[in-house]
C-alpha positions as CSV (number, residue, x, y, z in Angstrom):
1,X,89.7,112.6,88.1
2,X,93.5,111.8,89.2
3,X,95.9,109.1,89.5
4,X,98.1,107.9,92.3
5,X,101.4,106.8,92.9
6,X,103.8,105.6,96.0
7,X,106.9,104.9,96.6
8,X,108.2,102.8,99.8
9,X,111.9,103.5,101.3
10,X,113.4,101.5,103.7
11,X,115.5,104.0,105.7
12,X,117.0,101.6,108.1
13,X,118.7,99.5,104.7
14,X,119.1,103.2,103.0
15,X,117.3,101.5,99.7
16,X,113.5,100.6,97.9
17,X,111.5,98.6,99.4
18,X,110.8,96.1,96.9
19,X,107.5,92.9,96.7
20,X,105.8,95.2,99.2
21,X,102.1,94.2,98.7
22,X,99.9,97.7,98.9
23,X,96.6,97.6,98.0
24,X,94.5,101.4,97.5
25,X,90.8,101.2,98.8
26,X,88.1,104.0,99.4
27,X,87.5,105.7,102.7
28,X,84.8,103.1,103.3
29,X,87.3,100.2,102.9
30,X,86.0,99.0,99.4
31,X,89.3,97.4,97.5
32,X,89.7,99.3,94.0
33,X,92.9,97.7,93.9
34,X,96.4,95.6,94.7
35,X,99.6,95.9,93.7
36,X,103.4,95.0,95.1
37,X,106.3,97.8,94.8
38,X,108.6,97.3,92.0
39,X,112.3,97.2,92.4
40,X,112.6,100.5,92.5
41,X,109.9,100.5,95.4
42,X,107.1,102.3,93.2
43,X,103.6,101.4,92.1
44,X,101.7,103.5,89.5
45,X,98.2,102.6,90.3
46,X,96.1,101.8,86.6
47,X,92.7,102.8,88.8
48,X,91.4,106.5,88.0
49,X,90.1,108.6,91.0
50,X,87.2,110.6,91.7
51,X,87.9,113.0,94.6
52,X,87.4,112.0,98.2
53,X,88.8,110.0,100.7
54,X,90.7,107.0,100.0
55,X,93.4,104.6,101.6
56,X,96.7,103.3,100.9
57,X,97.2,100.1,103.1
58,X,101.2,98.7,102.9
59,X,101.5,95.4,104.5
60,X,105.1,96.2,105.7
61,X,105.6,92.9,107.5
62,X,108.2,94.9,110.2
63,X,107.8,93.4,113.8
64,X,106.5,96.8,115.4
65,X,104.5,98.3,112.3
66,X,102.9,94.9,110.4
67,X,100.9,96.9,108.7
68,X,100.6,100.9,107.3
69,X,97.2,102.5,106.6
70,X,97.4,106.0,105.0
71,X,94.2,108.3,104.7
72,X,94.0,110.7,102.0
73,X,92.1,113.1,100.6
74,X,92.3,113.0,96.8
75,X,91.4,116.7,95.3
76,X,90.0,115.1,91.6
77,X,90.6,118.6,90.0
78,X,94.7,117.6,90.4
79,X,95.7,115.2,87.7
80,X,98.2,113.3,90.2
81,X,99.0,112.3,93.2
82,X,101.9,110.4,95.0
83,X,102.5,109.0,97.8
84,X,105.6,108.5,99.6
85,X,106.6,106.1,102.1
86,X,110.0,105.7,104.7
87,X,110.4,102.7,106.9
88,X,112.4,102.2,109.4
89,X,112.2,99.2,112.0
90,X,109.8,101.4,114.7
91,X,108.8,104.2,112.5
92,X,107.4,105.6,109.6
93,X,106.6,108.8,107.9
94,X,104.5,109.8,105.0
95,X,104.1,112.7,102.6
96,X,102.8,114.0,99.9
97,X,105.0,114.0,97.1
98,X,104.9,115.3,93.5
């Protein structure tokens, strides 16, 4: 069992993306949970893990990218695992962070 993190970046304003609505599903699309980014552009998700795949969906509201699904596998033998996101106003990039 593990627990997740994110944390959204808007690279175009160099600063957190802040009231970013993000809600972590399983692979099949079932909701486990919703949240919006703090001010600091970070959600600690209260919702334990098993292992498998699951999804991050950020409803970004930019004009070419509305919405950002990420697709993970979650290894349940790692107590952690975060999430990183960077906006910018026609791209985006991920990562796995510690």
């Amino acid at each position: 069992m593990t627990t997740l993190s994110t944390h959204v970046l808007d690279a175009g304003a160099g600063a957190p993306r802040a009231d970013l609505e993000v809600v972590l599903a399983t692979g099949a699309g079932a909701e486990l949970e919703r949240a919006r980014t703090d001010a600091d552009g970070r959600i600690r998700f209260v919702t334990v893990l098993d292992g498998g795949h699951h999804a991050l969906t950020f409803a970004t509201a930019t004009a070419f990218h509305p919405v950002v699904r990420v697709d993970l596998t979650v290894d349940g033998a790692e107590p952690h695992h975060h999430v990183a996101l960077l906006l910018s106003p026609f791209a985006y990039t991920t990562y796995k962070g510690s």
